[in-house]
DOMI-795597 format. One record per residue: residue number from 1; residue in one letter; x, y, z of N, C-alpha, C, O in turn. Coordinates in pm, whole numbers, plus 50000, padded with zeros to 5 digits. Layout:
 seq type  n.c1  n.c2  n.c3 ca.c1 ca.c2 ca.c3  c.c1  c.c2  c.c3  o.c1  o.c2  o.c3
 NUM    a     X     Y     Z     X     Y     Z     X     Y     Z     X     Y     Z
...
***
This chain:
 seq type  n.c1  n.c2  n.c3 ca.c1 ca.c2 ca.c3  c.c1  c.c2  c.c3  o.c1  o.c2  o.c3
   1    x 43306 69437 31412 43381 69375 31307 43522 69434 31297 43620 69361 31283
   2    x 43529 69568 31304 43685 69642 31342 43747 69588 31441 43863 69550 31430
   3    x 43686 69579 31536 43801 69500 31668 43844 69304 31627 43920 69236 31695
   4    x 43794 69270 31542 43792 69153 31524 43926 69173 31457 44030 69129 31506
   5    x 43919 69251 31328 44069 69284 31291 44207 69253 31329 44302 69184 31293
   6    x 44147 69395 31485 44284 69430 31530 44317 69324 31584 44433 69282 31577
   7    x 44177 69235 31675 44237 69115 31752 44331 68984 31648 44433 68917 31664
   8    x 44255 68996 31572 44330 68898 31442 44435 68945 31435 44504 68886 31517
   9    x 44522 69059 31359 44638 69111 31341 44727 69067 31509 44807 68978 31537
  10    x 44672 69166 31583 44764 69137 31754 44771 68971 31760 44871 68954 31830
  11    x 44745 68902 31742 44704 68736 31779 44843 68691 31667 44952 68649 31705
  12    x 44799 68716 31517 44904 68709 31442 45047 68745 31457 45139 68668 31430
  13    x 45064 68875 31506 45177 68949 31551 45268 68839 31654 45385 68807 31631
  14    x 45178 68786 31784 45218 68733 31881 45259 68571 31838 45361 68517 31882
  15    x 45161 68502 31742 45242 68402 31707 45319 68402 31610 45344 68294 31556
  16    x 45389 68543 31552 45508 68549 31467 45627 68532 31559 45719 68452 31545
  17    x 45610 68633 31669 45749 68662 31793 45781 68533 31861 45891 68482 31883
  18    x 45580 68467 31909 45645 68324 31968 45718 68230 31855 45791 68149 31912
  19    x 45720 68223 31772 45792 68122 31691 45966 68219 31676 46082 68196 31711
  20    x 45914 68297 31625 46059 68374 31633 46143 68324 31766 46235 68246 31736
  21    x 46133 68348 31890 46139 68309 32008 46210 68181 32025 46324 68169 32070
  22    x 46114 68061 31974 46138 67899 31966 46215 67888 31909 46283 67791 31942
  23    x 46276 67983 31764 46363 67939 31726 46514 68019 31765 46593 68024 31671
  24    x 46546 68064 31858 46618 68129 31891 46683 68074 32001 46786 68120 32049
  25    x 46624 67975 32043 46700 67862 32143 46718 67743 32096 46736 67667 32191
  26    x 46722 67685 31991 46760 67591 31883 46908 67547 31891 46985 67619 31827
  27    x 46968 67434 31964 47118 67447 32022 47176 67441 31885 47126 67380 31791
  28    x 47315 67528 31880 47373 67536 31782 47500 67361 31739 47574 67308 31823
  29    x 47489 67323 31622 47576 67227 31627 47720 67261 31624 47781 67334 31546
  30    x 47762 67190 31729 47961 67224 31748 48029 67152 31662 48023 67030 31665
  31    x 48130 67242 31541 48214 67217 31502 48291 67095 31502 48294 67053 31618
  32    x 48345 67031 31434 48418 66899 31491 48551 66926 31492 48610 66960 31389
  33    x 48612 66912 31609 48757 66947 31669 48843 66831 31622 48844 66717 31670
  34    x 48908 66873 31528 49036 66752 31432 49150 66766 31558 49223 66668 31580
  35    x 49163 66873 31630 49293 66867 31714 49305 66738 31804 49399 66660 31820
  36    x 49194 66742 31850 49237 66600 31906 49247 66476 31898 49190 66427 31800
  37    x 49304 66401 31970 49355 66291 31934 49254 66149 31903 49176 66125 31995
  38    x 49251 66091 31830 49141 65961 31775 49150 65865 31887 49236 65817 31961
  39    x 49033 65859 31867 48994 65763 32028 49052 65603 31987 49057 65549 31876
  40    x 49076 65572 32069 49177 65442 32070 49117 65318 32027 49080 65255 32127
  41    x 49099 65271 31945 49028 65162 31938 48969 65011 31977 48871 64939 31956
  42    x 49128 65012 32065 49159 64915 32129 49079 64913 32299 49145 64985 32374
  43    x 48971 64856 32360 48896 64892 32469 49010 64883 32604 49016 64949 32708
  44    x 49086 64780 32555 49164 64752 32687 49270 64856 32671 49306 64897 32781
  45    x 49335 64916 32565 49446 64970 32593 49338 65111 32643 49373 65150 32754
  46    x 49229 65187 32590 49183 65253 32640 49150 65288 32792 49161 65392 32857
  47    x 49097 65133 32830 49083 65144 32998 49201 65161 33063 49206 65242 33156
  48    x 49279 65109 33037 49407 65146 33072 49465 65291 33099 49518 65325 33205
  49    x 49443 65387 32962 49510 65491 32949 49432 65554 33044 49486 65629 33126
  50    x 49250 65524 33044 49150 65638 33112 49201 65640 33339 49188 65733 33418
  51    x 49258 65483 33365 49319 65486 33442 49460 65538 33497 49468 65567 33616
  52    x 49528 65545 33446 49675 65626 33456 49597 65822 33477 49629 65897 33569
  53    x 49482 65862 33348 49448 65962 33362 49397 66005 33438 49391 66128 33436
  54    x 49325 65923 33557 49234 65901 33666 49086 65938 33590 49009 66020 33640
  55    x 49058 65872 33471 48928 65937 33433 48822 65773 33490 48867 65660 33505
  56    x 48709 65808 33505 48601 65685 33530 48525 65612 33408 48566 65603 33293
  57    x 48420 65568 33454 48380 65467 33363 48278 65539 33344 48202 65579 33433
  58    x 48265 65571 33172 48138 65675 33143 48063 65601 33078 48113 65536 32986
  59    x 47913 65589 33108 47817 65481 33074 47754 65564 32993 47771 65524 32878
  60    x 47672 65690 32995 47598 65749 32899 47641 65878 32835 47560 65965 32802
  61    x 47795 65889 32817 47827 66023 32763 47813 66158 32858 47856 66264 32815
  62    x 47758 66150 32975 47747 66300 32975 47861 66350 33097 47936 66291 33174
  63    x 47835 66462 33073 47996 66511 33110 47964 66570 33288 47875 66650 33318
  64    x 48048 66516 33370 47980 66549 33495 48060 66609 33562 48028 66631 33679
  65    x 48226 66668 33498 48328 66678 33575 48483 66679 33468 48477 66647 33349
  66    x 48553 66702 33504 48692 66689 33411 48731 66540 33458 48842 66500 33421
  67    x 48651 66452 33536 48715 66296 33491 48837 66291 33587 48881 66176 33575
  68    x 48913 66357 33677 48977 66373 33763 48893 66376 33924 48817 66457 33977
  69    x 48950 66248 33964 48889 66208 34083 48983 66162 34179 49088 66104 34148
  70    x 48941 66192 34321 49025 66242 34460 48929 66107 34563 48816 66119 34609
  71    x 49022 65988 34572 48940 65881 34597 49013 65886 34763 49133 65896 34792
  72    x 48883 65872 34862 48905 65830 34994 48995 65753 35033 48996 65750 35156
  73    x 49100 65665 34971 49213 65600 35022 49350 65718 35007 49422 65734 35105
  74    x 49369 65773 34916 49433 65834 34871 49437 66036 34950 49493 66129 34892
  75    x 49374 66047 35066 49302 66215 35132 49365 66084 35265 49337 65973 35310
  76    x 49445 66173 35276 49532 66164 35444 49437 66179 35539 49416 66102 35633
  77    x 49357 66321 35505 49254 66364 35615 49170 66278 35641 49154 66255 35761
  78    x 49083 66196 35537 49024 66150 35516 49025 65996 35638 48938 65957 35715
  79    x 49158 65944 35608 49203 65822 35636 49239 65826 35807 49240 65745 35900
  80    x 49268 65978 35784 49328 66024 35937 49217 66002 36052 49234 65959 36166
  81    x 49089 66049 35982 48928 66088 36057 48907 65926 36098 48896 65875 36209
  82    x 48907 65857 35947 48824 65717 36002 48923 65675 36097 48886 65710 36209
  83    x 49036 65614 36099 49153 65553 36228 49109 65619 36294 49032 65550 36360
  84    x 49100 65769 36345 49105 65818 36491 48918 65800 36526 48882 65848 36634
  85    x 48813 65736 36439 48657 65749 36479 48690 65585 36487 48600 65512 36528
  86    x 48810 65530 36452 48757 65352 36436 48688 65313 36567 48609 65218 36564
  87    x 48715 65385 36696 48658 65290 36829 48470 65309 36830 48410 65256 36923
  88    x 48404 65374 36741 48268 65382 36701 48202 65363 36545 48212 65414 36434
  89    x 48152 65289 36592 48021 65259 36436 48016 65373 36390 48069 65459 36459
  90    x 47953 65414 36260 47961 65491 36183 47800 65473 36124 47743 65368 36093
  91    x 47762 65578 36121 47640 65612 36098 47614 65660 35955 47509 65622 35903
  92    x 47718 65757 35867 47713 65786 35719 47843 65838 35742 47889 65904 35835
  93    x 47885 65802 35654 48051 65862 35592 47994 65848 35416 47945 65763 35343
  94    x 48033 65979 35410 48012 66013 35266 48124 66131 35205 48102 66252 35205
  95    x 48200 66089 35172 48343 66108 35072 48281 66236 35008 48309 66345 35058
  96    x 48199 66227 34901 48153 66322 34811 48111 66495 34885 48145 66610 34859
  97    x 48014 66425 34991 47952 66511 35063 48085 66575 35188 48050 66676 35250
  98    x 48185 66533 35212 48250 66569 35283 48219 66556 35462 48264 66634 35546
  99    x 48135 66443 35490 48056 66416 35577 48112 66320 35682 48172 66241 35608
 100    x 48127 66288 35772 48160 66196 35872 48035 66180 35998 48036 66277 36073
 101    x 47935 66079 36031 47906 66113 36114 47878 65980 36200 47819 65890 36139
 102    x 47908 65960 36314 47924 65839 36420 47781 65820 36456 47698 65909 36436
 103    x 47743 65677 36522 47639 65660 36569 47633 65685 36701 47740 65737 36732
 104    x 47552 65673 36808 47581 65696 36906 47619 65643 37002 47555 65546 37042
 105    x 47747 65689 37083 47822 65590 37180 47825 65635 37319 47832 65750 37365
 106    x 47818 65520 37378 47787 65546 37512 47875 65402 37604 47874 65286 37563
 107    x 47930 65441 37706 47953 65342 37774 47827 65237 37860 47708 65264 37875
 108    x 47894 65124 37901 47770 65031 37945 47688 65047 38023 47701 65045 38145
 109    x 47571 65069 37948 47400 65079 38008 47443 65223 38058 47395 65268 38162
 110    x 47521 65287 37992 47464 65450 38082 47354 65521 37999 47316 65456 37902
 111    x 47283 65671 38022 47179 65702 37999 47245 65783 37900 47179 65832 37809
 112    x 47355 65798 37908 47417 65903 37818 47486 65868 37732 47573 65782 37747
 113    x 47455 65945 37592 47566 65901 37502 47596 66010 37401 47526 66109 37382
 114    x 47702 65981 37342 47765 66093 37258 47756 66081 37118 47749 65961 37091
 115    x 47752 66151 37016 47777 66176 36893 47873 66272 36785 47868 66395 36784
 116    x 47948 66203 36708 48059 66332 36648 48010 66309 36530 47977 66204 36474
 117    x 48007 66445 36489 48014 66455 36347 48108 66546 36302 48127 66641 36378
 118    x 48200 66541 36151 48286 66602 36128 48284 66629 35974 48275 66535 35895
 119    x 48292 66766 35928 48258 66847 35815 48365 66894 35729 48396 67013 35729
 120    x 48443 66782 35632 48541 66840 35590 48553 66991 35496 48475 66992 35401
 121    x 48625 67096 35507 48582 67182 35465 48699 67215 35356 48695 67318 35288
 122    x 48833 67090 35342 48941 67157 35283 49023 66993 35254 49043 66904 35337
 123    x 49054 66997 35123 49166 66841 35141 49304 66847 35233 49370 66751 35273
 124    x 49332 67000 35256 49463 67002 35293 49450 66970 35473 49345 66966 35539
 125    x 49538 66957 35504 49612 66924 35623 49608 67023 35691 49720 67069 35712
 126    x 49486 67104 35758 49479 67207 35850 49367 67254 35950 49245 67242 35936
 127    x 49441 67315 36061 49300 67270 36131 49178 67318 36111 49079 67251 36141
 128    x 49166 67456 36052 49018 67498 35956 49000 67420 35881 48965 67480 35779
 129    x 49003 67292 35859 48982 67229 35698 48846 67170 35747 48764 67138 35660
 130    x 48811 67150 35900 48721 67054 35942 48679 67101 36056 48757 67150 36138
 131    x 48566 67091 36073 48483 67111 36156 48412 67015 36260 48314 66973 36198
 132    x 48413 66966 36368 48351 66862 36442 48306 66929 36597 48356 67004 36681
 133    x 48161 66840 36577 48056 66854 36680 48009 66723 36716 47998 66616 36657
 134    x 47978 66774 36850 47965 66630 36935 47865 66685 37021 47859 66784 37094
 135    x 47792 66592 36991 47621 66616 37030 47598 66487 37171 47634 66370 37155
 136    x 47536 66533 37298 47506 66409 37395 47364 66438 37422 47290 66536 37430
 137    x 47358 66277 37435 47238 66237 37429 47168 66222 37622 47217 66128 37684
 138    x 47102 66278 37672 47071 66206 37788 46901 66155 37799 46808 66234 37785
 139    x 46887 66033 37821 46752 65974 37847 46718 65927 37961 46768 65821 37999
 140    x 46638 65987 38030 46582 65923 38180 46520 65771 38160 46510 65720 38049
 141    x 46483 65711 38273 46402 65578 38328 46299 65602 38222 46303 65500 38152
 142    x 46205 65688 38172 46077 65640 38097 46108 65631 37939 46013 65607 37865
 143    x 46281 65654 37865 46311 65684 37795 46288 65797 37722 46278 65772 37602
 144    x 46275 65935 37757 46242 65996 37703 46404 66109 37723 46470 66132 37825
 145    x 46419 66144 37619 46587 66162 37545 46569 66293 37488 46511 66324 37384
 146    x 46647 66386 37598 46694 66542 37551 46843 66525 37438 46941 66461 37475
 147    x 46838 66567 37353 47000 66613 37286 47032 66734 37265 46945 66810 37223
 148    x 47155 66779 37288 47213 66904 37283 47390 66891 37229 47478 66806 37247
 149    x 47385 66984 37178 47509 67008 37149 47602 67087 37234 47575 67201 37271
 150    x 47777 66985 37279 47813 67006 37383 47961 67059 37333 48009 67022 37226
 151    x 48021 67139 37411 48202 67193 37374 48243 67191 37484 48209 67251 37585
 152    x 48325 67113 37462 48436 67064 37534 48589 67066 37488 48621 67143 37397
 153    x 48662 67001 37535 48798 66966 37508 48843 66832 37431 48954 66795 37391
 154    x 48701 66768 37424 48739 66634 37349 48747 66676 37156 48812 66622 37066
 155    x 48658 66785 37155 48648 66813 37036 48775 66815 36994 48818 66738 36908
 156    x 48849 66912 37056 49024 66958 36987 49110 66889 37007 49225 66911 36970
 157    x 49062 66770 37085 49141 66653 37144 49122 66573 36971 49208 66545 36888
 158    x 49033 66562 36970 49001 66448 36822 49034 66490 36703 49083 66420 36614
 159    x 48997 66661 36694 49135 66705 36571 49257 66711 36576 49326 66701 36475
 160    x 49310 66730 36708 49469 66745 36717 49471 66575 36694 49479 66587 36572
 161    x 49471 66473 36708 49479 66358 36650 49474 66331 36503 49560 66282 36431
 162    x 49343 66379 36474 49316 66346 36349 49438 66450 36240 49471 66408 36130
 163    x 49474 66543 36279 49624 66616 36185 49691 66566 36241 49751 66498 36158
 164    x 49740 66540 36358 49850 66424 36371 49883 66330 36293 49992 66296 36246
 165    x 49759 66283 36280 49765 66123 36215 49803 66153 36092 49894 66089 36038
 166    x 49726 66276 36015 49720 66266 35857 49823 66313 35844 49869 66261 35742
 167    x 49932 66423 35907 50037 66405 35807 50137 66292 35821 50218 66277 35730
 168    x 50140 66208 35930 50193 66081 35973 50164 66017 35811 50259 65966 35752
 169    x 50044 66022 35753 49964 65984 35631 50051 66008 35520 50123 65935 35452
 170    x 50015 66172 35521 50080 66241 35402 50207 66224 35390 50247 66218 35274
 171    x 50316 66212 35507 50439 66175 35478 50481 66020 35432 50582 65976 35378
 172    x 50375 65963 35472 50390 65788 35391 50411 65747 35264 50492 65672 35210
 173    x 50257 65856 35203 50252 65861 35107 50306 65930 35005 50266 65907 34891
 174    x 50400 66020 35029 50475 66128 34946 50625 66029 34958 50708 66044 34869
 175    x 50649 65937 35062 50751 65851 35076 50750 65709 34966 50840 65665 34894
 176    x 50643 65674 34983 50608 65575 34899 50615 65619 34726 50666 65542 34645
 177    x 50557 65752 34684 50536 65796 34603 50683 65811 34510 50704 65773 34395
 178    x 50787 65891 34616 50934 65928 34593 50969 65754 34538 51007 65736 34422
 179    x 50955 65663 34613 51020 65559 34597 51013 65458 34484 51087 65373 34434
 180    x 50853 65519 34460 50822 65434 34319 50785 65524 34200 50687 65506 34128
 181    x 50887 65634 34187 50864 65695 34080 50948 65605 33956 51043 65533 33986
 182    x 50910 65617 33847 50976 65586 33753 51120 65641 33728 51129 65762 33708
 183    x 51234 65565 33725 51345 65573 33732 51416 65627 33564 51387 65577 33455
 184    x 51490 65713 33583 51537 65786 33504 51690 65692 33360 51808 65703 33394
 185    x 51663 65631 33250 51752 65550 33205 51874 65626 33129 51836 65706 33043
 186    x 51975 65616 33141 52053 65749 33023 52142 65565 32987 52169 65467 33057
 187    x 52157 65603 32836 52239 65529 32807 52419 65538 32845 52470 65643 32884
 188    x 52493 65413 32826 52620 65497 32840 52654 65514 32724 52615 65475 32613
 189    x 52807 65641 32804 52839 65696 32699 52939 65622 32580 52973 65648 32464
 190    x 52969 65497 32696 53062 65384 32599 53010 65332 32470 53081 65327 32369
 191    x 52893 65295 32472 52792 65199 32425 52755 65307 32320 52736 65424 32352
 192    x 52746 65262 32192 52700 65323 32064 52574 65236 31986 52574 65131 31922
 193    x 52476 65324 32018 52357 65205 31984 52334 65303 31828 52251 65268 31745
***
């Protein structure tokens, strides 16, 4: 009957701490921030502004990012890779993932064929930014197909292109950019408005 006690008391003890516990991760409610500015009421002038800001289209509130987005037309490198892979199908190109990878090409009816894949590692314009491997395929008469990964000279052949190309890119676009900036108005000094 004594140990029944203690077990009662210890049992008690433990569901005081677990509740103590539960409530100690209870999210706290955040303050409401007057500093900023009142959301616009107007939907269109809003979509508008969220575009100029480069922010996206937020369907359920939750926050996945600062809303600043780096879109595949706009990455030289990017644009540089696909033009210099255009003479092969494309197997996954994925922007997000930083991914490029070709299907496999081979000239007519040979047993052999090649594969590149290329790993962007940097937006800028350099030749560490990216990484590419080129994998060949060889399959005998019963179809049965060894692959290995091969280094060569085509590899540095296809990046020295591909930075070629992109700052060919980047200077287009920093040209284009200069040209359509918004133009600066000063009134004259004749004119008394």
């Amino acid at each position: 009957m004594f140990i029944y006690k203690y077990i009662k008391f210890f049992l008690i003890i433990i569901g005081i701490f677990t509740l103590l516990n539960g409530c100690a991760s209870l999210p706290k409610i955040p303050k409401p921030d007057f500093s900023k500015p009142a959301i616009e009421p107007n939907a269109i002038k809003r979509a508008q502004q969220n575009v100029i800001d480069g922010q996206g289209i937020k369907l359920f509130k939750k926050k996945r990012g600062n809303g600043n987005f780096l879109f595949a037309s706009s990455n030289p490198m990017w644009k540089a890779t696909l033009d210099t892979l255009s003479f092969i199908s494309l197997a996954n190109a994925d922007y997000s993932g930083g991914v490029i990878i070709t299907d496999w090409y081979s000239e007519e009816d040979s047993d052999e064929a090649i594969k590149i894949t290329v790993r962007f590692l940097s937006n800028e314009i350099r030749a560490d930014g990216m990484i590419i491997n080129l994998y060949k395929r060889t399959c005998n008469k019963n179809f049965v197909c060894s692959t290995r990964e091969i280094e060569n000279d085509l590899a540095f052949e296809i990046k020295d292109k591909i930075l070629k190309t992109a700052v060919i890119y980047r200077d287009q676009d920093e040209k284009l950019a200069f040209e359509n900036r918004p133009k600066k108005q000063f009134p004259d000094k004749d004119s008394k408005n």
